[in-house]
N, C-alpha and C positions, 0 to 999 in steps of 0.2 A: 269480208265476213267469213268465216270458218263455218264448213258446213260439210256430215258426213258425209260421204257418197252418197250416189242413187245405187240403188239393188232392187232388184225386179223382187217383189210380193213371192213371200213363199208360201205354202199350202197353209203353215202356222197362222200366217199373218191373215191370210184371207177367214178363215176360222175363226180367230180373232174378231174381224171384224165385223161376221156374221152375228157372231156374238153383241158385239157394243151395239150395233145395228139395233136388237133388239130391247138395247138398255136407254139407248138416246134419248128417251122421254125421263128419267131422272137428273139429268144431266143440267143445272142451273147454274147460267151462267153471269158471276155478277156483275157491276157497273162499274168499273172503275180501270186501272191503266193495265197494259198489256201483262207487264210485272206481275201485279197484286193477282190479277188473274190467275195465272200461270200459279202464283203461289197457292194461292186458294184452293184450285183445282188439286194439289197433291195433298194437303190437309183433307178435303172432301176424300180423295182417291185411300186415304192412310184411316179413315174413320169407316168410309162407308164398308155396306155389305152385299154380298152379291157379285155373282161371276160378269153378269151382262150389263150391271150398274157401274161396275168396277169398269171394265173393257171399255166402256162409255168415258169414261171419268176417263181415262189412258190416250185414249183417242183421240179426245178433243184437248188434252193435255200438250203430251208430243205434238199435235199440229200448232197450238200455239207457241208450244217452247220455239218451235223451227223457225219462225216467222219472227221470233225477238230478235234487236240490232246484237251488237256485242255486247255493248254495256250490259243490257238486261240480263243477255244468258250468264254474265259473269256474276251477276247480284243471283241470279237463281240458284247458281251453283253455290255463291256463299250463304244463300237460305240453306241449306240441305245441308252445308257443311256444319255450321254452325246449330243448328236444329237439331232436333229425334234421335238425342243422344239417349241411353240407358237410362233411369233413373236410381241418382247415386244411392239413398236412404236404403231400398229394398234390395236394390244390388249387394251393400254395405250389408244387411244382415244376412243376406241367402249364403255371403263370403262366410265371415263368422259363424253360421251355420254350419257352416262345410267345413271348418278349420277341426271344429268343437267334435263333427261326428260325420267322415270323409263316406259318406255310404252313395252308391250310384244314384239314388232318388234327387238326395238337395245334389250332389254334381248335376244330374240334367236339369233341375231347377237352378240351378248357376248359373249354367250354358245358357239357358232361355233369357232370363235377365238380363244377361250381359249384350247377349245380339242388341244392337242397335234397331232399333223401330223405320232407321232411313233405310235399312238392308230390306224390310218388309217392304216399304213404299218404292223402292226401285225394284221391287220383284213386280211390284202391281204395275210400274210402270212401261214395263216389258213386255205385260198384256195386250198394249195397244199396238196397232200395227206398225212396221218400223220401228217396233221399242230396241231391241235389241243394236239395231245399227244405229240409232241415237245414241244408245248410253256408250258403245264402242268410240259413236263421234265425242263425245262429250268427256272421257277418260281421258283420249288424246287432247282434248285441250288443256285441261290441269294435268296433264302430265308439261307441257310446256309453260303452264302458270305456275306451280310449287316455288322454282325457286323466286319468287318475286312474291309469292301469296302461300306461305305455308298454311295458313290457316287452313287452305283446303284438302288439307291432307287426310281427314277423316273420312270423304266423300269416295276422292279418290283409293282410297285400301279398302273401303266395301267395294266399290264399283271392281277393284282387283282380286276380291275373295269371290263373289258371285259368278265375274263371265271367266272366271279360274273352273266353277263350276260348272259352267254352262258353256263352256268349251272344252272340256276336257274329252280324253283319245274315245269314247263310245260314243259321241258324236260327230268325229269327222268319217268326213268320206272321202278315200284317196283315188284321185281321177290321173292317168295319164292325161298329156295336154300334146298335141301333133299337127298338123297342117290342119287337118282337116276340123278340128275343134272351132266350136264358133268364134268371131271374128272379135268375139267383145272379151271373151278368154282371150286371145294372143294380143288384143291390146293391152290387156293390163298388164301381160308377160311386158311388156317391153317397157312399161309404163314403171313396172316396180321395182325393175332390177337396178341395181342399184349397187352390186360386186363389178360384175364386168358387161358396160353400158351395152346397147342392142342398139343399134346403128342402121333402124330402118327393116322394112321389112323383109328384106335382100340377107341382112343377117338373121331374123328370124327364122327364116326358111332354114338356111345352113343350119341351126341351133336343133332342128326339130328334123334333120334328115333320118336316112335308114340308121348311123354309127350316133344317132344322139338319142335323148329322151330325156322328156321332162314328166313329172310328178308332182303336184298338188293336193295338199286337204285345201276341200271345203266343207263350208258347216249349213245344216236346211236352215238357218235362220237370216243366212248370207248368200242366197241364192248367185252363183254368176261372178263373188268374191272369193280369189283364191286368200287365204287366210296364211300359207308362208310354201312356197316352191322351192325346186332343186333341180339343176341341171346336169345330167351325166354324160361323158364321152365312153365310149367301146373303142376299146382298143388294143393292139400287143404290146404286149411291156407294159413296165410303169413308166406312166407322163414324168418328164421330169421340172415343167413347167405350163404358165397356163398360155400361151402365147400363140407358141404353135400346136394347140389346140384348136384356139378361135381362125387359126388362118388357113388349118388343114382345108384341101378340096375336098368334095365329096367321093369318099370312096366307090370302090365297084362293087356291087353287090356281094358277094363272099362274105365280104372284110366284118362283117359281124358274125359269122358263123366261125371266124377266123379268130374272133378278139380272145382275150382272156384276162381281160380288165376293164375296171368300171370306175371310171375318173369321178368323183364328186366336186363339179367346179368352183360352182356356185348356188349360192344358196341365201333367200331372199323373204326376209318376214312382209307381208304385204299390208299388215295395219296395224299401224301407230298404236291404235287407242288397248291392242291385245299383247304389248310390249312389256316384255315380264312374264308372259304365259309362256309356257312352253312346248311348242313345237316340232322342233329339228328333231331332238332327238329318235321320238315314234316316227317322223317322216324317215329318216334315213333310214332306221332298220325294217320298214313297211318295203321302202323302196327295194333294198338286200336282196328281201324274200322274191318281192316281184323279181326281180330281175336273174335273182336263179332259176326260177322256174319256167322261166321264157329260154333263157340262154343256159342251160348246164356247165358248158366251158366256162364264162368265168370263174375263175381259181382268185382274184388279187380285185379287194375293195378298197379306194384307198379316197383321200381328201388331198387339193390345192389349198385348200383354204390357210392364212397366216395362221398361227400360233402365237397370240400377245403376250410379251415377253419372253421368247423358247430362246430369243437370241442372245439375250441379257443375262439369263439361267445359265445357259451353255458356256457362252464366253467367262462368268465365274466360278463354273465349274473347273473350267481348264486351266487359269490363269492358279487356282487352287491348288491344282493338281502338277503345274510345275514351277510351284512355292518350293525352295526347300524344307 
């Protein structure tokens, strides 16, 4: 059975809970099968009102969703998919409205209409603690059901327009990751790389010497989950491949004071379910800055990584070029 990660409570989540804490006495739960529950529970969560009624409804929501077999979580999801779409009539005039007389007032009354009511109900779902790394889990899953169940594709492009919001660059935070980072950091390192494997922690060690460094966003909702890494080598010259990189020994101390390049090896999205969000780019030039201001000498930033297609571009470039 498919089931997100564990992540340790973040201050959000505990607050949160403080919160629902308080609400639990409205919280009615009815008689009938695990499913219907579950379902219930977001119809109540999408009607009711109130922050600590709401956090209530969230809580005891997600702790059932977790607990359904597969089957169910996939009926759930096609509740949500199929459901708390817009309503066509009022949508249909506020359009017509807007065509007849374009003034900012009926456009944000457009806008309003047209959000879907499931975007509101997985905002309140989010409430509860662990919402966030459920609906992360639960993306990732219909992202591997679409092509066998398009149907679900409504679910999945909210769930992609929300944590698009809710992970965007003024929520991360970029940590250096070294020997000395905790143990459950350099497991995941190794656990998610996924460019060029890590082969125990003998290669770790090497990966995180004085001539290496690695980089992370994480997000406070993702406590302890790195959310997409990058691996750099220091060095002189440009690398010309990534090979004798990973086999280099460990230099002598100098040899970073010495470098005047910054290899970008590799570089590794670590969850599924934020696939399509974008990362690399803000991590790389986060990383740039850090690393000139640590090391002034480097002069040359450069990438291993393949270029898809550069070979195929290239070779018809040339072949073009000595056409007559």
């Amino acid at each position: 059975m498919a089931r997100e990660p564990y992540v340790a409570r973040s201050w959000l989540d505990r607050l949160w809970a403080s919160i629902a804490d308080r609400g639990g006495e409205w919280v009615d739960i009815p008689d009938a099968s695990p499913l219907d529950q579950v379902c219930r529970l977001a119809l109540d969560l999408l009607s009711g009102r109130g922050e600590a009624s709401g956090a209530a409804l969230a809580r005891e929501l997600l702790g059932r969703y977790r607990r359904l077999g597969d089957a169910d979580r996939r009926a759930f999801q096609r509740f949500l998919a199929e459901g708390f779409a817009p309503e066509p009539e009022p949508l249909r005039q506020a359009a017509a409205e807007y065509v007849q007389d374009p003034t900012p007032e009926r456009a944000m009354r457009l806008a309003e209409l047209a959000e879907p009511p499931r975007q509101e109900l997985l905002r309140r779902i989010n409430m509860g603690p662990g919402g966030t790394s459920t609906l992360v889990g639960m993306r990732s899953e219909l992202l591997g059901a679409l092509r066998t169940e398009p149907g679900l594709q409504p679910l999945e492009s909210d769930l992609r327009h929300l944590l698009g919001s809710w992970f965007n660059r003024g929520f991360l935070e970029l940590r250096r990751i070294d020997w000395d980072s905790p143990a459950a950091s350099l497991e995941k390192l190794i656990a998610y790389e996924a460019v060029h494997e890590i082969k125990g922690w003998e290669d770790l060690r090497r990966r995180l010497q004085r001539d290496r460094r690695c980089f992370a966003f994480f997000h406070p909702a993702l406590p302890g989950e790195p959310l997409i890494f990058v691996e750099v080598a220091l060095v002189e010259g440009m690398a010309g491949a990534v090979e004798p990189l990973l086999a280099a020994p460990v230099p002598d101390a100098s040899a970073v004071d010495r470098a005047d390049s910054a290899i970008f090896y590799s570089i590794n999205n670590c969850q599924y379910g934020l696939r399509g969000i974008s990362f690399g780019n803000f991590l790389i030039k986060q990383v740039v800055e850090e690393l000139r201001a640590e090391l002034p000498n480097l002069s040359c930033f450069a990438t291993l990584s393949p270029v898809p297609g550069f070979r195929r571009w290239l070779e018809s470039r040339l072949d073009g070029e000595a056409s007559p």
